[in-house]
C-alpha positions as CSV (number, residue, x, y, z in Angstrom):
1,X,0.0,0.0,0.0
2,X,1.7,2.9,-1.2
3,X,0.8,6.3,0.6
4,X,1.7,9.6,-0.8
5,X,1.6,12.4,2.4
6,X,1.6,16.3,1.9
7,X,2.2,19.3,4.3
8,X,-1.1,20.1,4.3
9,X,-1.8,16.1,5.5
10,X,0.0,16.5,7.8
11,X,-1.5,19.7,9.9
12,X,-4.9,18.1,8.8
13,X,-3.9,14.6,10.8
14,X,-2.5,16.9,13.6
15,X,-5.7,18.1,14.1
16,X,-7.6,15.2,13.9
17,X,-5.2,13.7,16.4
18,X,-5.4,17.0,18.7
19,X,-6.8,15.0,22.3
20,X,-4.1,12.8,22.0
21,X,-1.6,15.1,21.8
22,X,-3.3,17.2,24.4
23,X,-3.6,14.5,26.9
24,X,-1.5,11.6,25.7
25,X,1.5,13.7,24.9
26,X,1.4,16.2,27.0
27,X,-0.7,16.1,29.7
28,X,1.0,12.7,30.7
29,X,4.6,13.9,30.6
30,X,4.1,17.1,32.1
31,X,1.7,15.4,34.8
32,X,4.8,13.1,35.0
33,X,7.6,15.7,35.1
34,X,5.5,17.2,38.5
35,X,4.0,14.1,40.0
36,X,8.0,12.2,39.8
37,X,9.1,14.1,43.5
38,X,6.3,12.7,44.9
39,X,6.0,9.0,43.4
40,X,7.6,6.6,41.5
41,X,6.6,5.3,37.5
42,X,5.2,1.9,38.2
43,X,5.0,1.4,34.2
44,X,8.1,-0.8,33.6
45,X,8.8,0.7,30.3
46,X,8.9,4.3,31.4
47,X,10.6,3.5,34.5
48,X,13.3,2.4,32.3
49,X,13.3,5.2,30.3
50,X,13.3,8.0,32.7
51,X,15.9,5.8,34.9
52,X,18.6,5.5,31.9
53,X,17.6,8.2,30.0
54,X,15.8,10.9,31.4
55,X,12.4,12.6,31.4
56,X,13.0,14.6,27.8
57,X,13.5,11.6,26.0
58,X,10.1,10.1,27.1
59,X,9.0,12.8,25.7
60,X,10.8,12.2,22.4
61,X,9.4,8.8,22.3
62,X,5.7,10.0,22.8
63,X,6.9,12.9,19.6
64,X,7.8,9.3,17.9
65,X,4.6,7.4,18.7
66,X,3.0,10.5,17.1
67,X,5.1,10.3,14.0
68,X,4.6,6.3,14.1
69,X,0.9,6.9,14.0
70,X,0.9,9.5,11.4
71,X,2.4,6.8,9.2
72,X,0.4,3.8,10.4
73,X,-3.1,5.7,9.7
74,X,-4.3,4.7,6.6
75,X,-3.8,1.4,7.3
76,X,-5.6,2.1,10.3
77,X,-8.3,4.0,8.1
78,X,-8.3,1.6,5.4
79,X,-11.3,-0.1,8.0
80,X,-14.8,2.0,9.0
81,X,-14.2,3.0,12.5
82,X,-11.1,1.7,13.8
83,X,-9.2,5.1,13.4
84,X,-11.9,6.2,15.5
85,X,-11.8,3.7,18.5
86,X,-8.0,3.5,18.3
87,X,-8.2,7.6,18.9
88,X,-10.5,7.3,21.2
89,X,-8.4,4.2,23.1
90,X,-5.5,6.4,23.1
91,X,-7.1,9.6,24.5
92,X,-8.4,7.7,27.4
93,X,-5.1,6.3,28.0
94,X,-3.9,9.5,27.9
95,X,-6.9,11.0,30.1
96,X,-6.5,8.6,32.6
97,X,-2.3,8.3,33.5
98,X,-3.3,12.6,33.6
99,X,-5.4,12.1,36.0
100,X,-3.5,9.4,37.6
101,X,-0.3,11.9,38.2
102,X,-2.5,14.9,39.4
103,X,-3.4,12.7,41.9
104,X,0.1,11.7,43.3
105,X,0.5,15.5,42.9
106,X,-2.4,16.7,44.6
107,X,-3.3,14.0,47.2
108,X,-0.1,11.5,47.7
109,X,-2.3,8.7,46.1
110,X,-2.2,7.6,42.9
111,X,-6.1,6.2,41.0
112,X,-4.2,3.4,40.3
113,X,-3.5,2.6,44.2
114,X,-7.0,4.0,45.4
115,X,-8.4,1.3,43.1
116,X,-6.1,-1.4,44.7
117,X,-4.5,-2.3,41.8
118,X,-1.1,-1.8,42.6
């Protein structure tokens, strides 16, 4: 499947993808970058990341996923309403590990832990 992308594809799937890069992007790494004095990552994969590497290249890998996605799309599109559920799967992700490092921030308690899951 050969894909031909312009500029103006671009801005157009920037906007489309505006809630994940709001709260996905972000909201979870700036929620992060506040909430790690008073917590620890309990996701394995950014633990390692922000132990090795640091917080700013998280962040470079969530500007990747973004550019992954961009190019994964219209396969993605190719079938009625999965670019739509797998934005909407994303946001809430993205939604929900916001929420989940306000918390630490705010009240010492992560969702995560006042659900018992961890």
């Amino acid at each position: 499947m050969e894909v031909s992308y312009t500029r103006n594809s671009f801005w157009t799937y920037l906007y489309d993808i505006r809630f994940i890069i709001l709260f996905y992007v972000i909201g979870d790494w700036a929620s992060t970058f506040y909430a790690l004095p008073f917590g620890t990552e309990y996701n394995p994969v950014p633990a390692m990341i922000l132990e090795n590497y640091g917080i700013y290249h998280l962040l470079l890998i969530k500007f990747a996923f973004v550019l992954l996605l961009f190019y994964v799309a219209p396969i993605i599109k190719a079938s009625k309403g999965r670019w739509e559920l797998t934005k909407r799967i994303i946001e809430s992700v993205g939604i929900l590990v916001t929420i989940n490092n306000l918390m630490v921030v705010w009240y010492g308690s992560s969702l995560i832990e006042s659900l018992g899951l961890i």
